[in-house]
TORSERO-612458 format. One record per residue (C-alpha): x, y, z. Coordinates in steps of 0.001 Angstrom, whole numbers, plus 524288, in hexadecimal, padded with zeros to 5 digits. Each point is the difference from the previous one (the first is absolute). Layout:
REM TORSERO-612458
XYZ
...
//
This chain:
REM TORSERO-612458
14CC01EB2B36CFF
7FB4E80BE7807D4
805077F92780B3B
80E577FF7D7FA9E
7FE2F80D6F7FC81
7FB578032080D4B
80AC07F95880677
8099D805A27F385
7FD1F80B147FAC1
80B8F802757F86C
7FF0F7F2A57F909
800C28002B7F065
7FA6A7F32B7FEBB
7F5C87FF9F80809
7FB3B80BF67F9E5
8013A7FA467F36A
7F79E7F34A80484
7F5FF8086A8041C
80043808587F22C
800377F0CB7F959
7F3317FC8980807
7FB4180B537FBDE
802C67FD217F202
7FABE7F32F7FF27
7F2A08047180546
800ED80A477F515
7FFF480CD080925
80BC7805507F6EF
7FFDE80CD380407
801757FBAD81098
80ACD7F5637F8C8
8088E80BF67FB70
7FFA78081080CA5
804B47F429805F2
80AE27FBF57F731
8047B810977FD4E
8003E7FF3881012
808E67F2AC7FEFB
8088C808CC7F52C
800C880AF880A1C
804A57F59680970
80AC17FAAD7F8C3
8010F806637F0E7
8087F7F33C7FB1E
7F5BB7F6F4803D7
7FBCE7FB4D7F4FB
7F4CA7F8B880259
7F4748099E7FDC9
803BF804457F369
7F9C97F5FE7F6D9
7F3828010180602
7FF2A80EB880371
802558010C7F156
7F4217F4F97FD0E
7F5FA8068580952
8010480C457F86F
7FCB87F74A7F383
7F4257FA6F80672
7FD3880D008040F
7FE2C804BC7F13E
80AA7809668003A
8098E7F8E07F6F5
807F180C1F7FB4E
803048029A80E06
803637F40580342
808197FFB47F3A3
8098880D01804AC
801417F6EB80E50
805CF7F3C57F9E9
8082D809557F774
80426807B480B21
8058A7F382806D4
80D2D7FD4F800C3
808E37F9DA7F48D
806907F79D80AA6
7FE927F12680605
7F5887FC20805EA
7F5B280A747F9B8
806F7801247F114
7F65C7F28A7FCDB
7F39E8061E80773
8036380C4C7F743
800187F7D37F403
7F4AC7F92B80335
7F7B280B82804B9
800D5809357F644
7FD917F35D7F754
7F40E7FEE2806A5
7FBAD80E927FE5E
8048C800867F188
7F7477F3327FEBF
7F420807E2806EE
8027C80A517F669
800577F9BE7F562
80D038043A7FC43
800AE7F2FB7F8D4
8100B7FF107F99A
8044C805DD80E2A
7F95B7F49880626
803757F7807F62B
80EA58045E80421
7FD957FFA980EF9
7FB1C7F0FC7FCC5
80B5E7FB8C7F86C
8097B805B280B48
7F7657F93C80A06
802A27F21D7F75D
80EDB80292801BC
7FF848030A80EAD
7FA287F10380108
80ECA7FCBC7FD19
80499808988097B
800317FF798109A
7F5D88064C7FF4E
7F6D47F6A07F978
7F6D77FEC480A48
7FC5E80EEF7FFB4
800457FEF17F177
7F5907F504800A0
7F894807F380687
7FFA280CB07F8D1
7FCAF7F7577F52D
7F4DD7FA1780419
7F95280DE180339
803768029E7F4D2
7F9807F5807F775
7F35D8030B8098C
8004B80D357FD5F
800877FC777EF4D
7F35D7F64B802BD
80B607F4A27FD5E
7F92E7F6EA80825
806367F37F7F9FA
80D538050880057
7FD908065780F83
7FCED7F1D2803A1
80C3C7F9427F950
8094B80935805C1
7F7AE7FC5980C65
801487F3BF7FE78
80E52800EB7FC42
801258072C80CD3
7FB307F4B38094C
8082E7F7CF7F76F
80CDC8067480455
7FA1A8019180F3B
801FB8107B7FE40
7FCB6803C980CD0
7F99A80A927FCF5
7F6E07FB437F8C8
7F6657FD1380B37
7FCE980ECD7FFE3
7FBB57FD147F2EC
7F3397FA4B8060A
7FC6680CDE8096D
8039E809D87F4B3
7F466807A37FA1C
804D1800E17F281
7FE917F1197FF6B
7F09F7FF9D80212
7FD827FC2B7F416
806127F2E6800D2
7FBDD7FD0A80F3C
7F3C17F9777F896
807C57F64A7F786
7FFB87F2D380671
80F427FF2C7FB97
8046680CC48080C
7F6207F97380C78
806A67F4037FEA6
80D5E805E1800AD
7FC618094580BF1
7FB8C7F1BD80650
80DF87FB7E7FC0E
806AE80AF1805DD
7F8BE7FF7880AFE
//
């Protein structure tokens, strides 16, 4: 990555990577200079946004995190990384019938285009409640359907707690 941004400086995506790779080693705070720098780049990209959001969850700063998910855009693509990120927050602080809400809007999404993001958000979400069981069949559902996204599934931090279950290590082998 710091080649393509050596080569491109002016690249969105690459900077992004680099704030991802960041993210999945869990050095949040390097993650969100790298994806506000892929923003400053190109301030439709839409790619950082879920995750800036997320690192300043795992960060302990939920109420800031919180005001940047409801500072995003009401517009396609972000409107269902809005949703699902101030879900996330509310769920972190324990704003229980706003989460409740962001959930149930989430479960309609799964209808919608946008399932695969919705699938997603869930997920976190049932992590973040200690859902476990529920986490996994939405997983599971997931590699059912062959979501593409899923496979980030496997590098994401907020899923550590299942990287032990011999179900989730089976699936990562599937994927794989």
């Amino acid at each position: 990555i710091a080649t393509a941004i050596e080569i491109d400086p002016f690249s969105e995506i690459a900077y992004h990577l680099k704030g991802f790779t960041f993210y999945i080693e869990e050095k949040y705070k390097e993650a969100i200079q790298c994806f506000e720098k892929s923003l400053e780049l190109k301030p439709d990209f839409s790619a950082p946004l879920l995750y800036w959001g997320i690192s300043l969850l795992l960060l302990n700063r939920p109420d800031e995190a919180l005001n940047y998910f409801q500072q995003l855009p009401d517009d396609q693509p972000s409107l269902l990384t809005k949703l699902g990120g101030v879900t996330l927050a509310q769920i972190v602080l324990k704003n229980d019938s706003a989460a409740e809400k962001g959930i149930q809007e989430l479960e309609a999404a799964r209808q919608s285009a946008s399932m695969e993001r919705a699938m997603q958000l869930l997920i976190l979400c049932r992590i973040l409640q200690n859902e476990q069981d529920m986490a996994m069949q939405l997983i599971a559902e997931s590699i059912q359907q062959r979501l593409p996204m899923m496979i980030y599934l496997f590098t994401d931090p907020m899923l550590k707690s299942l990287r032990k279950l011999p179900q989730f290590q089976q699936w990562l082998q599937e994927i794989i």
